[in-house]
TIVEX-383743 format. One record per residue (C-alpha): x negated, y, z negated; residue in three letters; residue number from 1. Coordinates in pm, 1 decimal, always signed. Layout:
BEGIN
<r c1="X" c2="Y" c3="Z" rest="Ala" nr="NUM"/>
...
***
This chain:
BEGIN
<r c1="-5122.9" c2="-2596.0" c3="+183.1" rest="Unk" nr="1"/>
<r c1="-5450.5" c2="-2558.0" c3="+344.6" rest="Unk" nr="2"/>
<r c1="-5646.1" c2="-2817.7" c3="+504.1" rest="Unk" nr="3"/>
<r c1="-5664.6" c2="-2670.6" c3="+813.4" rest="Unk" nr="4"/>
<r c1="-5677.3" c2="-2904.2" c3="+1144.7" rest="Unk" nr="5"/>
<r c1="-5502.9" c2="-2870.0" c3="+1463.4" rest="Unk" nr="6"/>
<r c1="-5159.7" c2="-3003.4" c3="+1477.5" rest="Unk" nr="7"/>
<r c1="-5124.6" c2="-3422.3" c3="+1561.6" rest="Unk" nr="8"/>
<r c1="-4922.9" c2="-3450.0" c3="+1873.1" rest="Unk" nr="9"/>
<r c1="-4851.4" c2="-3813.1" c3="+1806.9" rest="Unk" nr="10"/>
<r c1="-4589.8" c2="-3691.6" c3="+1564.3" rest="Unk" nr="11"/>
<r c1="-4354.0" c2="-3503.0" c3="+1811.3" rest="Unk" nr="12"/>
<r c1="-4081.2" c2="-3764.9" c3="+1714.0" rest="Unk" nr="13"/>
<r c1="-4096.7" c2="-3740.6" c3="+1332.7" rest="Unk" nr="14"/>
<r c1="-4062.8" c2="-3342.8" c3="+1385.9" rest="Unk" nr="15"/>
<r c1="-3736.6" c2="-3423.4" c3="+1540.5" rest="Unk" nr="16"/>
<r c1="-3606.2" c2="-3696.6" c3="+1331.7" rest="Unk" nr="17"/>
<r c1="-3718.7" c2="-3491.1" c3="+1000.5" rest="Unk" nr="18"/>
<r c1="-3529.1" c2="-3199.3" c3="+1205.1" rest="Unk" nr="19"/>
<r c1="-3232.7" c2="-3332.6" c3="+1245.5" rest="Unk" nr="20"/>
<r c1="-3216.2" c2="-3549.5" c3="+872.4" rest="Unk" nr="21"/>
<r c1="-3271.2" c2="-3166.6" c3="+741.5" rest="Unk" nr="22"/>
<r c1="-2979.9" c2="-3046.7" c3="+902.3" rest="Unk" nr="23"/>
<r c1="-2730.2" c2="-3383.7" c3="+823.6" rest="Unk" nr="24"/>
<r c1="-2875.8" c2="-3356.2" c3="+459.5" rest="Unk" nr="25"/>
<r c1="-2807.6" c2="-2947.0" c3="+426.0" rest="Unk" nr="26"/>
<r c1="-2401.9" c2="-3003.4" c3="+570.0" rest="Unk" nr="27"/>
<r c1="-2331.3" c2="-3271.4" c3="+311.6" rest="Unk" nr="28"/>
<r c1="-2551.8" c2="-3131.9" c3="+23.3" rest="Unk" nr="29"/>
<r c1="-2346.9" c2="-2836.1" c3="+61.7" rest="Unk" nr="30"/>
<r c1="-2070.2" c2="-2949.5" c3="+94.1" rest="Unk" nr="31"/>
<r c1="-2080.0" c2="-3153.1" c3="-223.1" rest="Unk" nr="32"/>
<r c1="-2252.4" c2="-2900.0" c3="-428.1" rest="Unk" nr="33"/>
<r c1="-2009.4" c2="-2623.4" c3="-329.0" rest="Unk" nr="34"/>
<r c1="-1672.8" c2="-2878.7" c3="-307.3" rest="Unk" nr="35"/>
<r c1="-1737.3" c2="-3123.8" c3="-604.1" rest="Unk" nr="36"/>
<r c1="-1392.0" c2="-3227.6" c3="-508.0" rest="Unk" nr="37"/>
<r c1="-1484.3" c2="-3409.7" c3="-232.4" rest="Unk" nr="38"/>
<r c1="-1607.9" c2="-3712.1" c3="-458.8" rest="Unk" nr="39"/>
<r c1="-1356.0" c2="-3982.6" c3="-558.9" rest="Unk" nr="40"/>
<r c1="-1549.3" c2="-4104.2" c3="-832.6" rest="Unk" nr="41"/>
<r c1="-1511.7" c2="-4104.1" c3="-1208.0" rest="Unk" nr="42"/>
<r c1="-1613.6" c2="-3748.1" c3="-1353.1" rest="Unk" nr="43"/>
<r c1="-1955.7" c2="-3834.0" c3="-1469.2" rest="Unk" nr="44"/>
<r c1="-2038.8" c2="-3993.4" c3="-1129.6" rest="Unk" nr="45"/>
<r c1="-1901.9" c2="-3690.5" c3="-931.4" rest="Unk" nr="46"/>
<r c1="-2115.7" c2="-3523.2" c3="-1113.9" rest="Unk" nr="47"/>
<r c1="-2451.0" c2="-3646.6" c3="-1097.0" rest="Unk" nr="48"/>
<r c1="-2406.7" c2="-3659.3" c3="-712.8" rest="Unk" nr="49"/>
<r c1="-2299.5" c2="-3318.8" c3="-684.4" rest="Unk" nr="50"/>
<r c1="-2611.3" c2="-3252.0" c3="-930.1" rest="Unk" nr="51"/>
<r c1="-2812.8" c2="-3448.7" c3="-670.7" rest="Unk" nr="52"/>
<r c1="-2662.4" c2="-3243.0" c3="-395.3" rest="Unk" nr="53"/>
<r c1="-2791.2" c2="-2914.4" c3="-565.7" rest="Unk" nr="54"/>
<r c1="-3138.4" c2="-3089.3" c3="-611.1" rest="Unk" nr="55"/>
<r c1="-3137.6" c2="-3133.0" c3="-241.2" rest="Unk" nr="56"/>
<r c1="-2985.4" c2="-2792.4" c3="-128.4" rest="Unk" nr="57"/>
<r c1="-3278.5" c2="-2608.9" c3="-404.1" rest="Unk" nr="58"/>
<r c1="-3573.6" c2="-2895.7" c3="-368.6" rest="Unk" nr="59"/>
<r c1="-3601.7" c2="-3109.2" c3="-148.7" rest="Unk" nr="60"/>
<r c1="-3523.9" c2="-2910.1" c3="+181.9" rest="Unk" nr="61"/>
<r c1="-3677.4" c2="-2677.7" c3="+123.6" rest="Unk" nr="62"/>
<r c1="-3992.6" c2="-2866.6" c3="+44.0" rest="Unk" nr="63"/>
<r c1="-3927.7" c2="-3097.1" c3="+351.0" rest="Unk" nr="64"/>
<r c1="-3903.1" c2="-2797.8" c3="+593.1" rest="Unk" nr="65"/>
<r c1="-4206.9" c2="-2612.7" c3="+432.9" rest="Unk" nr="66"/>
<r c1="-4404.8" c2="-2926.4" c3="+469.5" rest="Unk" nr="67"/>
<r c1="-4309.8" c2="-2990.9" c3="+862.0" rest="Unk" nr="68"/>
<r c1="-4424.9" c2="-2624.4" c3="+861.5" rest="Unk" nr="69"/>
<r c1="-4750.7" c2="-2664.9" c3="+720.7" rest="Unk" nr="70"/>
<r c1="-4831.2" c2="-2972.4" c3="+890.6" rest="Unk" nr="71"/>
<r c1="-4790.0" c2="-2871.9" c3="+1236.0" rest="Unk" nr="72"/>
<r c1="-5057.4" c2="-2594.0" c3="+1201.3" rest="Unk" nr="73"/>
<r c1="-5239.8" c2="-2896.7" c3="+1100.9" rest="Unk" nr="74"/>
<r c1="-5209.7" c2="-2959.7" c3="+713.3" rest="Unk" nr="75"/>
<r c1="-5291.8" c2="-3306.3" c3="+584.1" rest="Unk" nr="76"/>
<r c1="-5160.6" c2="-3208.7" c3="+252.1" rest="Unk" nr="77"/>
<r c1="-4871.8" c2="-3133.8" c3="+379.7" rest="Unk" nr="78"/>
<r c1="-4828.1" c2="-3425.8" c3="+539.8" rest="Unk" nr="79"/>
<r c1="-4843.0" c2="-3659.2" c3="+229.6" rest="Unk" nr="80"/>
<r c1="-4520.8" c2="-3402.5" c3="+109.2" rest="Unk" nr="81"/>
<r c1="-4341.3" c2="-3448.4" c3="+379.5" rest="Unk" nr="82"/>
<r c1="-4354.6" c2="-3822.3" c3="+306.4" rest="Unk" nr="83"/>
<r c1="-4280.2" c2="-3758.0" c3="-6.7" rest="Unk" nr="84"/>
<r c1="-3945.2" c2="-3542.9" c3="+82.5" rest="Unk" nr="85"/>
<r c1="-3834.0" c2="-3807.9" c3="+285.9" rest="Unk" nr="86"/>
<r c1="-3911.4" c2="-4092.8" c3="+58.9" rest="Unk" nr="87"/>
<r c1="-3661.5" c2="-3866.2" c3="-199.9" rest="Unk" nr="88"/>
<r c1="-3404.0" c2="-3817.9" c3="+20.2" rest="Unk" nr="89"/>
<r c1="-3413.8" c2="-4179.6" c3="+113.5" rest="Unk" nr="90"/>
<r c1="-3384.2" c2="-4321.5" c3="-206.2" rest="Unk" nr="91"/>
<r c1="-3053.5" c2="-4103.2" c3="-277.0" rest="Unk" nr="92"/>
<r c1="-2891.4" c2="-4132.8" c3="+3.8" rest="Unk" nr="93"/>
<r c1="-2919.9" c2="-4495.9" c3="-33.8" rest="Unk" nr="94"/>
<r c1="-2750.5" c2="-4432.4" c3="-357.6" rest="Unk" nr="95"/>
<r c1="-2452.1" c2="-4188.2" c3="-220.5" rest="Unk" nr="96"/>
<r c1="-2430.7" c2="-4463.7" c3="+122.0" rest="Unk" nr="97"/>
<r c1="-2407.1" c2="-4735.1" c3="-125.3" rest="Unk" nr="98"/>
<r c1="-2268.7" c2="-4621.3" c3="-534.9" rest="Unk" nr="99"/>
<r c1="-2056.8" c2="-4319.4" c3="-435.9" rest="Unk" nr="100"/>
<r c1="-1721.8" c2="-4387.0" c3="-318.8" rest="Unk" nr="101"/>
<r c1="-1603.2" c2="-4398.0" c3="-2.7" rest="Unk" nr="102"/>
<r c1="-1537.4" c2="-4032.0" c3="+112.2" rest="Unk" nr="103"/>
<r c1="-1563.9" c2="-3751.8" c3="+444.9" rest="Unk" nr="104"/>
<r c1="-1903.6" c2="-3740.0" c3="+403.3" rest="Unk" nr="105"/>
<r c1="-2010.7" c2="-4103.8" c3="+436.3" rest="Unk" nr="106"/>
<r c1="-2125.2" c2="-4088.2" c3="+810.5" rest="Unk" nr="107"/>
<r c1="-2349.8" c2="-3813.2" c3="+705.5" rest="Unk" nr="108"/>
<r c1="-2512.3" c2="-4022.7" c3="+377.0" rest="Unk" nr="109"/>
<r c1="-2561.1" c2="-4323.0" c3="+634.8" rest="Unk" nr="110"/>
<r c1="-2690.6" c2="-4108.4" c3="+919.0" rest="Unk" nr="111"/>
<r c1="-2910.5" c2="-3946.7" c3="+637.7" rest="Unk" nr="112"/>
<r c1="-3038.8" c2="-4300.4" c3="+541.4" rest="Unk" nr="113"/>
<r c1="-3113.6" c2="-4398.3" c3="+859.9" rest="Unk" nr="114"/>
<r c1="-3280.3" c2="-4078.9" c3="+1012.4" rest="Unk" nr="115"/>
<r c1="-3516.7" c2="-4046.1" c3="+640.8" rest="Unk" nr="116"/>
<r c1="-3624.9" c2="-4427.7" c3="+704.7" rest="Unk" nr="117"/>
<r c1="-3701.4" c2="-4393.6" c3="+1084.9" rest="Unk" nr="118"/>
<r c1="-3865.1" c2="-4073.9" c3="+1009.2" rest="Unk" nr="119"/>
<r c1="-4101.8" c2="-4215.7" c3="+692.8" rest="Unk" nr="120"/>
<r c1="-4183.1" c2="-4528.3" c3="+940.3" rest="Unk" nr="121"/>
<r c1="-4270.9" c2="-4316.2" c3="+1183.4" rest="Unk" nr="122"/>
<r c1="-4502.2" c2="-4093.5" c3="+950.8" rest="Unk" nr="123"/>
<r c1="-4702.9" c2="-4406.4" c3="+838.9" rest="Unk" nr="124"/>
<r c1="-4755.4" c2="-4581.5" c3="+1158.5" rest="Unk" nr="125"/>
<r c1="-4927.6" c2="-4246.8" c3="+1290.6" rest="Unk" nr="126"/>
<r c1="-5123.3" c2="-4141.0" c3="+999.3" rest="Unk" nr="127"/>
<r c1="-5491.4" c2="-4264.1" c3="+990.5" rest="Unk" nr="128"/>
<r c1="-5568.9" c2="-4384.5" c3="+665.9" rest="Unk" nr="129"/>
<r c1="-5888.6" c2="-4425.0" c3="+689.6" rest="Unk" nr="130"/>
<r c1="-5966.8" c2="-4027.9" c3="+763.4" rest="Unk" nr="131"/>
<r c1="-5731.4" c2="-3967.6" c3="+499.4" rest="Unk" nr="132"/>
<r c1="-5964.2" c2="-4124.7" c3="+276.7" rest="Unk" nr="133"/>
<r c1="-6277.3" c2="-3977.6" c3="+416.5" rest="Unk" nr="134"/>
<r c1="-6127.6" c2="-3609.1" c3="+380.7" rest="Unk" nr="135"/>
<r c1="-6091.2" c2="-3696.5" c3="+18.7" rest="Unk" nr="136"/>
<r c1="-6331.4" c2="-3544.9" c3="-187.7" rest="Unk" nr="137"/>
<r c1="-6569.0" c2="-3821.7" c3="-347.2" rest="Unk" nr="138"/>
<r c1="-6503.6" c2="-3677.9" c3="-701.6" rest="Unk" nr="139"/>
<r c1="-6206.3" c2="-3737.3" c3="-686.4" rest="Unk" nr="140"/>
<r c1="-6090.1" c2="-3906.2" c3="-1070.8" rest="Unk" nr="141"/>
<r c1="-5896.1" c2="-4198.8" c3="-872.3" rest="Unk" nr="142"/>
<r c1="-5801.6" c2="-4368.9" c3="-1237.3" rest="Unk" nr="143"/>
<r c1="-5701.8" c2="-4062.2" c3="-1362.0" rest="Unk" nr="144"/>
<r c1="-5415.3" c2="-3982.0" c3="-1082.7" rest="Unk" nr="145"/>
<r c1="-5402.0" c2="-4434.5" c3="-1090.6" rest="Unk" nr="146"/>
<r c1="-5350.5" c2="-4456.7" c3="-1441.8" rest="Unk" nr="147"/>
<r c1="-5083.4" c2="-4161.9" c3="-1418.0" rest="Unk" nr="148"/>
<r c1="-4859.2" c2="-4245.6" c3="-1138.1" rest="Unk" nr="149"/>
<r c1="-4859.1" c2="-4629.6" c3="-1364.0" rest="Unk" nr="150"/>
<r c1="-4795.8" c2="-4441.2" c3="-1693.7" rest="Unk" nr="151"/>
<r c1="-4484.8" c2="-4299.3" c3="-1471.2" rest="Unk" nr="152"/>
<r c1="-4401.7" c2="-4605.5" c3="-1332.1" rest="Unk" nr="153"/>
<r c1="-4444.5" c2="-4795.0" c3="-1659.3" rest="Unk" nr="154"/>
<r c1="-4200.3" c2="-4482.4" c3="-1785.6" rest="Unk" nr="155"/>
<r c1="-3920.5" c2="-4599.4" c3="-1587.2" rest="Unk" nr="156"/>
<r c1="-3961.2" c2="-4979.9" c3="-1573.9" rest="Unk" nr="157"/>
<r c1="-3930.9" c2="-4998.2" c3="-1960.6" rest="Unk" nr="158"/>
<r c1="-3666.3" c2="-4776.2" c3="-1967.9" rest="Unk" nr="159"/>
<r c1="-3448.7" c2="-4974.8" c3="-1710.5" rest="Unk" nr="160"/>
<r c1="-3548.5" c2="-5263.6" c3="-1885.5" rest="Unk" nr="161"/>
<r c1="-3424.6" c2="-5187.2" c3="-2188.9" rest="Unk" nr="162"/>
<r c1="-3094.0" c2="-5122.1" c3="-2025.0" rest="Unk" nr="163"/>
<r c1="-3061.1" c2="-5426.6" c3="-1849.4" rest="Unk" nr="164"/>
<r c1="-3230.2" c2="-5713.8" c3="-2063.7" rest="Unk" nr="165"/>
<r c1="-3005.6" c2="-5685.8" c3="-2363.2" rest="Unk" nr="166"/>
<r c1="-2678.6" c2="-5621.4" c3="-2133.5" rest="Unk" nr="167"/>
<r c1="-2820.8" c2="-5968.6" c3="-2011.5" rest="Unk" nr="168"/>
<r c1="-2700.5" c2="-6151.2" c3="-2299.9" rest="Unk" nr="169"/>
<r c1="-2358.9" c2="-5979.5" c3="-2349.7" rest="Unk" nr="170"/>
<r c1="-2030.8" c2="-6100.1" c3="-2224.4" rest="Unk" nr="171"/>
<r c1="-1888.7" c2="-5753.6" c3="-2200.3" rest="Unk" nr="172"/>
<r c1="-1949.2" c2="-5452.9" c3="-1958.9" rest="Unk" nr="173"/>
<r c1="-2314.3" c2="-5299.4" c3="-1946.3" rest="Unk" nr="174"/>
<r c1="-2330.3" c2="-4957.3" c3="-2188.3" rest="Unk" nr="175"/>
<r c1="-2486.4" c2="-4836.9" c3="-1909.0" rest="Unk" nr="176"/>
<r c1="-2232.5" c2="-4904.4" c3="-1638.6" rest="Unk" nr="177"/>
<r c1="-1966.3" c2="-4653.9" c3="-1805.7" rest="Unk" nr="178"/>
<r c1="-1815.9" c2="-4387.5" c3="-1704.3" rest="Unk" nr="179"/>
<r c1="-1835.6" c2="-4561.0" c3="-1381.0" rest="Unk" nr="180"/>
<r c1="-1659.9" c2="-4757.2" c3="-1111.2" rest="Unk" nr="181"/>
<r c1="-2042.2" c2="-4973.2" c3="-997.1" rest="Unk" nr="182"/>
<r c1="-2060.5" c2="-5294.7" c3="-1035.5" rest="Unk" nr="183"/>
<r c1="-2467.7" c2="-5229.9" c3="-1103.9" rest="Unk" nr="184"/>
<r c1="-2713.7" c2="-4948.9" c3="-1099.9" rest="Unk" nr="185"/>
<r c1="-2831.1" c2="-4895.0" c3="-803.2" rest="Unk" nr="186"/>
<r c1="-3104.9" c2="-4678.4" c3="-970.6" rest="Unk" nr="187"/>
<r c1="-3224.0" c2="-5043.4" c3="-1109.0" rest="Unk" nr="188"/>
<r c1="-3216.1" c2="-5232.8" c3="-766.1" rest="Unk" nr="189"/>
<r c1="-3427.5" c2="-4927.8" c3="-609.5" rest="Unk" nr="190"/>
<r c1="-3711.4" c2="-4832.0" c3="-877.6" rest="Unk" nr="191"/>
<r c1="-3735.9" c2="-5230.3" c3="-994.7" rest="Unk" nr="192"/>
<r c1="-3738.4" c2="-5334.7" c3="-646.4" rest="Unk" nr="193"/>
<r c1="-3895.5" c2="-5080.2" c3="-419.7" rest="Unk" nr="194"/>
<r c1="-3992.4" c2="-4729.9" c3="-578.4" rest="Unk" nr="195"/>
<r c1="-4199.4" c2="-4901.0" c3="-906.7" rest="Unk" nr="196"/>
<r c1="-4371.3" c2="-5168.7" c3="-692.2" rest="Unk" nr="197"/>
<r c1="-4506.7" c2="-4938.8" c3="-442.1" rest="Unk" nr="198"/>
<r c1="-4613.3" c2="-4687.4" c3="-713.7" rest="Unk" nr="199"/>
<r c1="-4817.3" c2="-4985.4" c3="-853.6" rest="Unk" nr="200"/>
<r c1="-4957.8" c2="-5077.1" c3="-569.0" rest="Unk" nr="201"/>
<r c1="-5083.0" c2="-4751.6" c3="-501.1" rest="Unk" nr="202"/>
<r c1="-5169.7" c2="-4736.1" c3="-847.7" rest="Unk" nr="203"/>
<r c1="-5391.8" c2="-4999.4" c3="-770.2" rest="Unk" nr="204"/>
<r c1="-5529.3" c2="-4929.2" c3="-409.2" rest="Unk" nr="205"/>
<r c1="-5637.8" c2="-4619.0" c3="-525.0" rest="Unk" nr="206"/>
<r c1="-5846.7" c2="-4730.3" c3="-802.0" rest="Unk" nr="207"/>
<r c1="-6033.7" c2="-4937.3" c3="-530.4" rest="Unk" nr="208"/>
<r c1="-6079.5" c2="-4617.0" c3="-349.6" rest="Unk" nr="209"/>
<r c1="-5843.9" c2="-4778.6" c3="-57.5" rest="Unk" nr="210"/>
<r c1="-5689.2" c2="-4567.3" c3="+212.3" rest="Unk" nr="211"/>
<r c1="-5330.1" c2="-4679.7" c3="+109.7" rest="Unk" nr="212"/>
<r c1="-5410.5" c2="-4588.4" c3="-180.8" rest="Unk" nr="213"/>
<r c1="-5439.3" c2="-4234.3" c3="-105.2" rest="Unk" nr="214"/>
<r c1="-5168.4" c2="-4225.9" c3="+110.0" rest="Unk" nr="215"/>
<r c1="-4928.6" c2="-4367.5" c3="-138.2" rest="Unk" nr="216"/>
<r c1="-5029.0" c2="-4192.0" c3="-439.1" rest="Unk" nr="217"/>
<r c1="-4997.8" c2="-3862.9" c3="-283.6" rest="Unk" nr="218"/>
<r c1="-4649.0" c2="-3951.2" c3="-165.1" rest="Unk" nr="219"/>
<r c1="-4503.0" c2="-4099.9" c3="-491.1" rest="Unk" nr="220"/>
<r c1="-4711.6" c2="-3809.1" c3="-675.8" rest="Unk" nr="221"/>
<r c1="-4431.1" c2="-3591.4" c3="-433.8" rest="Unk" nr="222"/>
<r c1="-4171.1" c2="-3747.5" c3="-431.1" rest="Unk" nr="223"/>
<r c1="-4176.3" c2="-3795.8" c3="-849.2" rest="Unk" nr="224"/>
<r c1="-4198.9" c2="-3393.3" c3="-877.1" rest="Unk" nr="225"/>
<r c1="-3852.5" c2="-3335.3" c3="-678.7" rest="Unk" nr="226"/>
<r c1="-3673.2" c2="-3652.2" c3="-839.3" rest="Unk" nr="227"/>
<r c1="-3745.4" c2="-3558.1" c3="-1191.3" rest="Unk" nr="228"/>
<r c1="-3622.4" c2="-3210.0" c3="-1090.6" rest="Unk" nr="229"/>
<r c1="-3279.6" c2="-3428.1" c3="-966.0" rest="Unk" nr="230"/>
<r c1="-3243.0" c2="-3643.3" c3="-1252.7" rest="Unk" nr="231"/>
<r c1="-3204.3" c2="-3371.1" c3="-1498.2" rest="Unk" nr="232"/>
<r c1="-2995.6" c2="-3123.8" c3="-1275.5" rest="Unk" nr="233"/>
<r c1="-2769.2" c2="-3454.2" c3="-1232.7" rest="Unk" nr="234"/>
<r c1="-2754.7" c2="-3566.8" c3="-1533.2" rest="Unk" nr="235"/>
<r c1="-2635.4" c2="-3216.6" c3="-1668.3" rest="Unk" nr="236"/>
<r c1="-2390.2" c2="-3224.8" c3="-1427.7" rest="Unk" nr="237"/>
<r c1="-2237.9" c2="-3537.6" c3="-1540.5" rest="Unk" nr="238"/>
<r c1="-2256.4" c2="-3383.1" c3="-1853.9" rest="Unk" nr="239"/>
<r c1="-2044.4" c2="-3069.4" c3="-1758.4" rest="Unk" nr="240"/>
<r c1="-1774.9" c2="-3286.9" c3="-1564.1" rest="Unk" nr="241"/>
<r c1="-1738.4" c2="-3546.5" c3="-1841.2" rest="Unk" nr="242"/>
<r c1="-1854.4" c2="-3420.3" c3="-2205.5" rest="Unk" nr="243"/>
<r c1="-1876.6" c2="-3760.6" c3="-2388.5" rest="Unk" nr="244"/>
<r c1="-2137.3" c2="-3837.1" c3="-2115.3" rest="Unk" nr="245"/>
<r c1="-2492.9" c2="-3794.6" c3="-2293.6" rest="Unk" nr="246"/>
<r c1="-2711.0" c2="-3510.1" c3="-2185.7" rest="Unk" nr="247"/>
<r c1="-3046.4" c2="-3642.0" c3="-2328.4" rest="Unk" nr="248"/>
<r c1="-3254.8" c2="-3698.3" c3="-2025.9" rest="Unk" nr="249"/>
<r c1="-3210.5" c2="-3347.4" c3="-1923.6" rest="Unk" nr="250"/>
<r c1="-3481.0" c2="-3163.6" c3="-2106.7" rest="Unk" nr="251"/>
<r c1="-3683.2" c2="-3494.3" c3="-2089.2" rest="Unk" nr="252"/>
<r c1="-3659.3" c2="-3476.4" c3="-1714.7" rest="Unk" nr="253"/>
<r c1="-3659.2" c2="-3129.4" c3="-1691.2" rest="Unk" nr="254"/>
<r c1="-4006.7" c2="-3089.4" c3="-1895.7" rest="Unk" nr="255"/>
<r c1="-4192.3" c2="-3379.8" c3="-1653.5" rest="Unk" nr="256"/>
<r c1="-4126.0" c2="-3180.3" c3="-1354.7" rest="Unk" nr="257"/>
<r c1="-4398.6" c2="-2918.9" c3="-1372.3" rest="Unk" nr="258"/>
<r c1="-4605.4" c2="-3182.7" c3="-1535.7" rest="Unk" nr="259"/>
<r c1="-4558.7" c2="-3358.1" c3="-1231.5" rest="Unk" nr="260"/>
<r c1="-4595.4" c2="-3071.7" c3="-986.0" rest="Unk" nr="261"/>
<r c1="-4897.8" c2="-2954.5" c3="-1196.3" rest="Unk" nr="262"/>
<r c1="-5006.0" c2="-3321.0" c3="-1104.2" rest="Unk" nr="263"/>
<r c1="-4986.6" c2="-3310.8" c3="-718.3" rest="Unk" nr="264"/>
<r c1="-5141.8" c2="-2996.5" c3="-672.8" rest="Unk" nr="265"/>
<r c1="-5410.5" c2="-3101.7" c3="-847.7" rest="Unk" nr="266"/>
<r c1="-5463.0" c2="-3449.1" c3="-611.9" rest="Unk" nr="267"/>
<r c1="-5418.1" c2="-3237.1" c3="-286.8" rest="Unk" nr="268"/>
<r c1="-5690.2" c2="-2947.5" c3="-384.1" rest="Unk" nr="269"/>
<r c1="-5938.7" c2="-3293.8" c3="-395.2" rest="Unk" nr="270"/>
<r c1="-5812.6" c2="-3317.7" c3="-21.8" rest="Unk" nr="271"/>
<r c1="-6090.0" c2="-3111.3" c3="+199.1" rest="Unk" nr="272"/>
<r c1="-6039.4" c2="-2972.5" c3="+547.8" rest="Unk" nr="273"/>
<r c1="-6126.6" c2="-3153.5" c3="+859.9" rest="Unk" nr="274"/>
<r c1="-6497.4" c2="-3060.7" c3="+939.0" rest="Unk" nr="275"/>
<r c1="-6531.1" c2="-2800.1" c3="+1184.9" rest="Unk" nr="276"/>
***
């Protein structure tokens, strides 16, 4: 990660929030990847979230600390990862605060939710969006990377929808509530409600070359990489704690991850140095 530019002082206090969510993430990450007994859930949910504790011990702390790295010698680039490693380990500890049962690690999920969203606001109210979009390089194929991250969105939202519409119109328990204890997915509440919106609207800001547009692309663009990485090391860990639990998504998931990471690093190479 390149894009060389002295370091921003104005984000002194997302270093240490991002600092300290790193270390509250690594203790219960490894904890629940190492001691899958620490869940109290059914054995398909224990194991996606000890899947999703893996994902976080092998991706996504390592990516946040290299990008915190990288960004204070001054990497824009980098920056946009970062977000995007927080955004991740937002959304799922949103899901392990609020779907996994209660358990010893539940001050650490909350402390993790709160320390990734103070972190993320802090991020975006410091960033300048409008050099972000000047150090963009002018050829850059904004509808490709638009119509990509809404191809990905538009993945997911037909997907979910397919779950949920028909279970709609049934009297008995959702197909796609069992094995479980929820009452919903919360992987439906946050893609339909937050994570899918925000794509689209970056989706679209982009395409009118705006500088949210850049900003937001090149975080979901990050973010995506590391959670497609998570879904299928989950999901084949729900598979390997309960075997009538399908594992279909996991090649699916596991093939869109380099296509993904193939994606980002071509967006940030369109990202030029600050001049001089």
């Amino acid at each position: 990660m390149s894009t060389s530019h002295p370091a921003p002082s104005n984000l002194s206090l997302a270093y240490r929030l991002s600092g300290l969510l790193a270390v509250v993430t690594f203790v219960h990450a490894a904890v629940g990847a190492f001691w899958p007994g620490v869940f109290r859930d059914p054995p398909m949910t224990a194991g996606n979230a000890q899947g999703t504790a893996v994902a976080m011990l092998l991706a996504a702390l390592p990516v946040l600390v290299g990008s915190m790295i990288f960004a204070a010698r001054g990497s824009l680039r980098a920056q946009l990862v970062w977000l995007g490693a927080l955004s991740y380990i937002l959304y799922n500890a949103a899901i392990y605060a609020f779907a996994v049962a209660f358990n010893p690690l539940f001050l650490l999920y909350v402390a993790s939710l709160s320390l990734s969203f103070w972190a993320i606001l802090v991020l975006l109210t410091r960033l300048d969006v409008n050099e972000l979009r000047a150090r963009f390089a002018e050829n850059l194929p904004v509808r490709a990377f638009a119509v990509y991250v809404l191809a990905a969105s538009g993945m997911f939202f037909v997907l979910w929808m397919g779950q949920i519409v028909p279970a709609l119109f049934q009297s008995r328990r959702p197909a796609f509530l069992a094995g479980t204890d929820l009452l919903t997915s919360p992987v439906h509440v946050l893609d339909l409600g937050f994570a899918l919106p925000i794509s689209a609207l970056g989706a679209a800001w982009l395409w009118q070359r705006k500088g949210w547009g850049f900003l937001l692309t090149g975080l979901m663009l990050s973010m995506l990489v590391i959670e497609t990485a998570s879904i299928a090391l989950d999901q084949w860990f729900g598979y390997l704690h309960d075997p009538t639990a399908s594992p279909a998504a996991v090649p699916v998931f596991a093939a869109l991850t380099p296509i993904g990471l193939v994606a980002v690093i071509a967006y940030l190479r369109y990202l030029r140095p600050a001049a001089g």
